[in-house]
C-alpha positions as CSV (number, residue, x, y, z in Angstrom):
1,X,-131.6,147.5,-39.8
2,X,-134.5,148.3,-37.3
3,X,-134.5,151.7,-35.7
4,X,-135.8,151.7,-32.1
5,X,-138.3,154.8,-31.3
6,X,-136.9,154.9,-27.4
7,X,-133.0,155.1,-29.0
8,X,-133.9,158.1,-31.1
9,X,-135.7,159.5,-28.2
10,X,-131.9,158.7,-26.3
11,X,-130.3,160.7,-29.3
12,X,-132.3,163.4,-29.6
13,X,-132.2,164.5,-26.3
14,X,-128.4,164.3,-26.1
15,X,-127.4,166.0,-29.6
16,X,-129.4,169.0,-27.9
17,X,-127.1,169.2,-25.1
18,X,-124.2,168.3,-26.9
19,X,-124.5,171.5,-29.4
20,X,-125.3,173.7,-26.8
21,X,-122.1,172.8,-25.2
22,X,-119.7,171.9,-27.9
23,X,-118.7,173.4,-30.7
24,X,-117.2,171.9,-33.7
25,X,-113.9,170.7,-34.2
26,X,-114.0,172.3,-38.1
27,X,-115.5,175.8,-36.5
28,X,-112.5,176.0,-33.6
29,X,-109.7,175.6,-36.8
30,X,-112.1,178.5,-38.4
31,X,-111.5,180.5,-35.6
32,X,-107.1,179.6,-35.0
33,X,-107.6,180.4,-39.0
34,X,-109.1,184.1,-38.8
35,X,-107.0,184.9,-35.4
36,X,-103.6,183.9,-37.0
37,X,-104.5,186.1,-40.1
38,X,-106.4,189.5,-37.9
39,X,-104.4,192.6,-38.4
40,X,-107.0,194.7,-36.6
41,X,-106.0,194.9,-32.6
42,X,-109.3,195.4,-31.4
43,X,-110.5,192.4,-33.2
44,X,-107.9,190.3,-32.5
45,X,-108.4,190.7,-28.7
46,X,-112.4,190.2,-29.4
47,X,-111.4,186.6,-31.2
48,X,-109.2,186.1,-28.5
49,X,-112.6,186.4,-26.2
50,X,-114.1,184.2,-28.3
51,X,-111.5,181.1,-28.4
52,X,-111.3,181.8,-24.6
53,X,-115.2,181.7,-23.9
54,X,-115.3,178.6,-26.0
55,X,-112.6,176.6,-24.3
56,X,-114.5,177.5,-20.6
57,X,-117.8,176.3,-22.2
58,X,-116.0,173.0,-22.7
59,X,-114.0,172.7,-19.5
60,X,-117.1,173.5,-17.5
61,X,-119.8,171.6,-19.1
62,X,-121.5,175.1,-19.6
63,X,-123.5,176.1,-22.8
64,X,-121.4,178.3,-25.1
65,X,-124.3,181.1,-25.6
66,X,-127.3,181.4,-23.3
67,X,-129.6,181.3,-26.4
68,X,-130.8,178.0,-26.8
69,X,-132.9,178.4,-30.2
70,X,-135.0,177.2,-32.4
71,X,-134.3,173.5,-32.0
72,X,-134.0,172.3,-35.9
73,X,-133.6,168.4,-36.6
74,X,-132.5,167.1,-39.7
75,X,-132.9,163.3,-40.4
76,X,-131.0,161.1,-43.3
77,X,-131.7,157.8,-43.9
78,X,-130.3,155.2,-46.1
79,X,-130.9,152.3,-47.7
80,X,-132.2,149.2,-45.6
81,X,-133.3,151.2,-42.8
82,X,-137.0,149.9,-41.1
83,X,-138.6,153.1,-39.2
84,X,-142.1,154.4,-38.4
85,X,-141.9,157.9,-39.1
86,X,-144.6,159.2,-37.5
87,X,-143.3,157.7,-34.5
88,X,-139.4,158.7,-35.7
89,X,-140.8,162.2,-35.1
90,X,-142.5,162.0,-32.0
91,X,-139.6,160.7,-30.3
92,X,-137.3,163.4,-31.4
93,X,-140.1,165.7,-30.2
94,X,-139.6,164.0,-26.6
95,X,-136.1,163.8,-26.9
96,X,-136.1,167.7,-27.7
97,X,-138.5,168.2,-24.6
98,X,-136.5,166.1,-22.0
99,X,-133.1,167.7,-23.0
100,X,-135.1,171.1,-21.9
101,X,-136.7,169.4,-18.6
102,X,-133.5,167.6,-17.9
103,X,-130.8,169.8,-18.0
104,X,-130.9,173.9,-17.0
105,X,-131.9,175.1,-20.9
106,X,-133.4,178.5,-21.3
107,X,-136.5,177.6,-23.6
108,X,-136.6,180.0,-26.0
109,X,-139.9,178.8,-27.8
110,X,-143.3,181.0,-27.6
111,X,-146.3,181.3,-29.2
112,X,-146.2,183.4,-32.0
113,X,-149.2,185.6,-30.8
114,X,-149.9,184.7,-27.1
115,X,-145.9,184.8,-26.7
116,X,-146.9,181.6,-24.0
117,X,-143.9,179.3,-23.5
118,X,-144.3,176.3,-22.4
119,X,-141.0,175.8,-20.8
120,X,-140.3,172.8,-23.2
121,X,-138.3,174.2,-26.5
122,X,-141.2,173.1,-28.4
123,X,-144.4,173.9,-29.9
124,X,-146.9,173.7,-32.9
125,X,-144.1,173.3,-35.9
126,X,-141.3,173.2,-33.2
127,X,-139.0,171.7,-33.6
128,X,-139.2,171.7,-37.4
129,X,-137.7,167.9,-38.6
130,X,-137.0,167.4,-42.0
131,X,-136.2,164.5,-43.4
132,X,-134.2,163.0,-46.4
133,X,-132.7,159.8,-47.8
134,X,-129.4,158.7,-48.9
135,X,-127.8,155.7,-51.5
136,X,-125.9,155.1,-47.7
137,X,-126.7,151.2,-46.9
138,X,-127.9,150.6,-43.3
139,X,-127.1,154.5,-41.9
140,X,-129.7,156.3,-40.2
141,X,-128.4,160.2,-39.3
142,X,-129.8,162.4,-37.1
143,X,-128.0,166.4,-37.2
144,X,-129.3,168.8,-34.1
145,X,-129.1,172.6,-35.3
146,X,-130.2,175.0,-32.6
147,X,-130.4,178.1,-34.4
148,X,-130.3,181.3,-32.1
149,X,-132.0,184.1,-33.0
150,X,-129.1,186.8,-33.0
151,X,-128.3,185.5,-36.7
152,X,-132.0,184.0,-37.8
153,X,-133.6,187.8,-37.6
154,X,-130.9,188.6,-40.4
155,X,-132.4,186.3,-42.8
156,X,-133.0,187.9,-46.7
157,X,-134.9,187.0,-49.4
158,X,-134.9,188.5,-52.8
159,X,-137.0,187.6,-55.7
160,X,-134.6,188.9,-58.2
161,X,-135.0,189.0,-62.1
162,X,-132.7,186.7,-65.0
163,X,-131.9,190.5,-66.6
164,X,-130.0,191.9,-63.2
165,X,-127.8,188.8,-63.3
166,X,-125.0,187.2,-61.2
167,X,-124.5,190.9,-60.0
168,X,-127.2,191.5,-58.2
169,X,-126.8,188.7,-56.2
170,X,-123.5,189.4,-55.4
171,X,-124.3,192.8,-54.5
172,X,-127.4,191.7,-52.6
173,X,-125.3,189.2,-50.1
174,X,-123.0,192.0,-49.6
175,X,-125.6,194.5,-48.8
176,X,-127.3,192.0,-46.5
177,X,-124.1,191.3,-44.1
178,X,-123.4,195.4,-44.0
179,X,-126.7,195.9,-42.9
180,X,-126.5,192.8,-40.2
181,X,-123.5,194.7,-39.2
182,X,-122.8,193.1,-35.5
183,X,-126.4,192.0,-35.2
184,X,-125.4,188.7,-35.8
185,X,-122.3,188.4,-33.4
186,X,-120.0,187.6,-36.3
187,X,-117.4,186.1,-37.8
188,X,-120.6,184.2,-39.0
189,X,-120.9,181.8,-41.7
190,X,-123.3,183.8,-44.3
191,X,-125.5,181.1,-46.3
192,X,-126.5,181.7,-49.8
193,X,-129.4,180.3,-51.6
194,X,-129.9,180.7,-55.2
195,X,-133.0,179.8,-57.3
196,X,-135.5,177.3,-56.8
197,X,-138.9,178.7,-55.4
198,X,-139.2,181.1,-52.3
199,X,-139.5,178.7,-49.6
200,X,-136.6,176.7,-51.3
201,X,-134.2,179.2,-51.8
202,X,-134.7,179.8,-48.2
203,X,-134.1,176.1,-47.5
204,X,-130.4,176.0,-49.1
205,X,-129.7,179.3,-47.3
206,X,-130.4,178.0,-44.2
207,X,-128.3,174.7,-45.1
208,X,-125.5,176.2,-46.1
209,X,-125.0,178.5,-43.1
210,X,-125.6,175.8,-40.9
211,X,-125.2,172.2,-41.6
212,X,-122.2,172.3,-44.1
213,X,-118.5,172.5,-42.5
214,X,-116.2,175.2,-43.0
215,X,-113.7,173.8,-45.6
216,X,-116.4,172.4,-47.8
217,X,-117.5,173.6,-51.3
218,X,-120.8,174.0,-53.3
219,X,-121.1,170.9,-55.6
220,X,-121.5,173.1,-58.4
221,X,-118.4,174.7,-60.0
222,X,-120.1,178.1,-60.6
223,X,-121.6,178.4,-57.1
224,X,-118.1,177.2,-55.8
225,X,-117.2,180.3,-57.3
226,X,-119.1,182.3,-56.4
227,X,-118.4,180.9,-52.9
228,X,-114.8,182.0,-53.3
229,X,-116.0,185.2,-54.8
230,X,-118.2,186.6,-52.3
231,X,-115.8,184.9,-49.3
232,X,-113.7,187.5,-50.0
233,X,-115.9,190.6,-51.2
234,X,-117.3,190.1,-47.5
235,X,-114.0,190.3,-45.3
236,X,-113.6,193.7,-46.9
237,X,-116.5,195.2,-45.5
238,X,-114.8,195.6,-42.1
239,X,-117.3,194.4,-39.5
240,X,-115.2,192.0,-38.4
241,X,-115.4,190.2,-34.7
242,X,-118.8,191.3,-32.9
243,X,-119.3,194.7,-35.3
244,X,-116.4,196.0,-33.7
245,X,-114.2,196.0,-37.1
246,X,-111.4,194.2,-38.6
247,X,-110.6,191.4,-41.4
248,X,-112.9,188.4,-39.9
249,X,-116.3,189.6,-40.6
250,X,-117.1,185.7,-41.4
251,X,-115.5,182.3,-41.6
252,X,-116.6,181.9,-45.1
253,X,-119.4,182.2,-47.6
254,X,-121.2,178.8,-48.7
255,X,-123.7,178.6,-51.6
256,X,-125.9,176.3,-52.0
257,X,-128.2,176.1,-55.4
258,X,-131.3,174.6,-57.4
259,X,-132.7,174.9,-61.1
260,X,-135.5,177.7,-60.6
261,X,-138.2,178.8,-63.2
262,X,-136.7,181.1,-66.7
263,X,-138.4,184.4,-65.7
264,X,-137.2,184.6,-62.1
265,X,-133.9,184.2,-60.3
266,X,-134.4,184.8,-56.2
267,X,-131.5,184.7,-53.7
268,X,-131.8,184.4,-50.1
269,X,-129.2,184.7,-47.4
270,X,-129.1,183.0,-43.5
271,X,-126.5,183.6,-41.1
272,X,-124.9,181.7,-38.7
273,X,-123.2,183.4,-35.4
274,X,-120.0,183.2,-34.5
275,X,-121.6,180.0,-32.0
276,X,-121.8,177.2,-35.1
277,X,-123.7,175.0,-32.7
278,X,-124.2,171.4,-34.2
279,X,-124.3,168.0,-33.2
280,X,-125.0,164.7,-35.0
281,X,-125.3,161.2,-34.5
282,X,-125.3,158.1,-37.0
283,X,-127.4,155.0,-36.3
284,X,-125.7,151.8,-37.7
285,X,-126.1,148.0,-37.1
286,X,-123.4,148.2,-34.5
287,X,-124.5,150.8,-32.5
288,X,-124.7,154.4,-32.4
289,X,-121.4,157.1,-33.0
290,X,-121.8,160.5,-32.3
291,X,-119.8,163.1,-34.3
């Protein structure tokens, strides 16, 4: 199977809109989940909002949050699949420009020093596309992410030590959603890396908070765990809906993991808002599904 450059372009450009203005099915059962189960008034009536604002958003063709983010791209393909990806990349790049030109986006891309934007949602290392391959015959998948910096500021990393043990990084997640407090317009999706090297740990935490769905566990039994663990430990903090308190301080905890090196263990944490804007599309031989 032969992926055409002007299709991706096609794709890219619409996944964009499409997670700006709808939100997952999986994220609107979180939210019927944590309303049904609120016992605090306040934050019951805030989740109330929320489900309302969402449902408007939808009706009207209207983005769900005026924060258009960082626009993050992550490509899988499979087995069978003929691309140029130098080219695969460029026309996501265009796609992710055109979406801005075409349709009234708020670019929220500067320079990091000049602060310059260039009214486009994208510049040197913008969007970030990364890339990976599946056993998946004939699939070509392309997931749009924009991540809005509300929760992104609240990223954490820790280089901690084999000696403090599972405890530290269970105390270190919880310390890093009190002091997000409402920061992050929760009930958020807090994602937890563990091990592997700085930049990776990073990596899984910014996976897990955004590209896996609610109901889904780590692959590994002890981070599944820990998951469940930590799930819990963090809807007893009280922050709940918008930092206004109450039970739903977050949809759910998701860890993801990688072997890391025998004298150091470091954890990281990414949060997602309340707003789990994604979108995704799936290239086969018989055309192109979005989901």
């Amino acid at each position: 199977m032969r992926v055409d450059a002007r299709q991706v372009e096609e794709v890219a450009r619409e996944l964009y809109v499409r997670a700006l203005k709808m939100l997952p099915p999986d994220i609107k059962e979180g939210f019927a989940r944590l309303a049904a189960s609120e016992t605090h008034a306040t934050a019951k009536q805030v989740l109330g909002t929320m489900i309302t604002n969402i449902r408007v958003a939808e009706d009207t063709r209207n983005m769900l949050c005026q924060d258009t983010g960082i626009p993050i791209y992550n490509v899988t393909i499979g087995r069978g699949v003929e691309v140029d990806g130098a080219e695969l990349k460029r026309a996501i790049r265009r796609g992710c420009e055109r979406a801005t030109r075409e349709h009234p986006l708020r670019s929220s891309v500067v320079h990091p020093i000049t602060r310059r934007n260039e009214q486009t949602s994208c510049g040197p290392g913008v969007p970030p596309i990364h890339v990976d391959f599946s056993d998946e015959a004939e699939r070509l998948t392309i997931e749009m992410v924009p991540k809005g910096s509300g929760s992104e500021n609240n990223t954490f990393l820790r280089m901690a030590i084999p000696a403090e043990g599972i405890a530290a990084i269970k105390t270190f997640v919880v310390d890093c959603v009190l002091s997000a407090g409402g920061k992050t317009c929760p009930p958020t999706i807090v994602g937890v890396g563990i091990g592997g090297s700085a930049d990776l740990c990073v990596h899984l935490a910014k996976i897990a908070a955004t590209s896996r769905p609610l109901g889904s566990h780590c692959a590994d039994p002890e981070g599944a765990k820990l998951e469940r663990e930590l799930t819990a430990a963090v809807n007893q903090l009280g922050v709940g809906p918008q930092g206004l308190g109450g039970d739903s301080t977050s949809f759910a905890v998701h860890v993801e993991l990688a072997a890391t090196h025998i004298t150091m263990n470091p954890v990281a944490v990414n949060m997602q808002c309340h707003a789990v804007r994604r979108a995704s599309a799936t290239f086969t031989p018989s055309g192109v599904r979005y989901h």
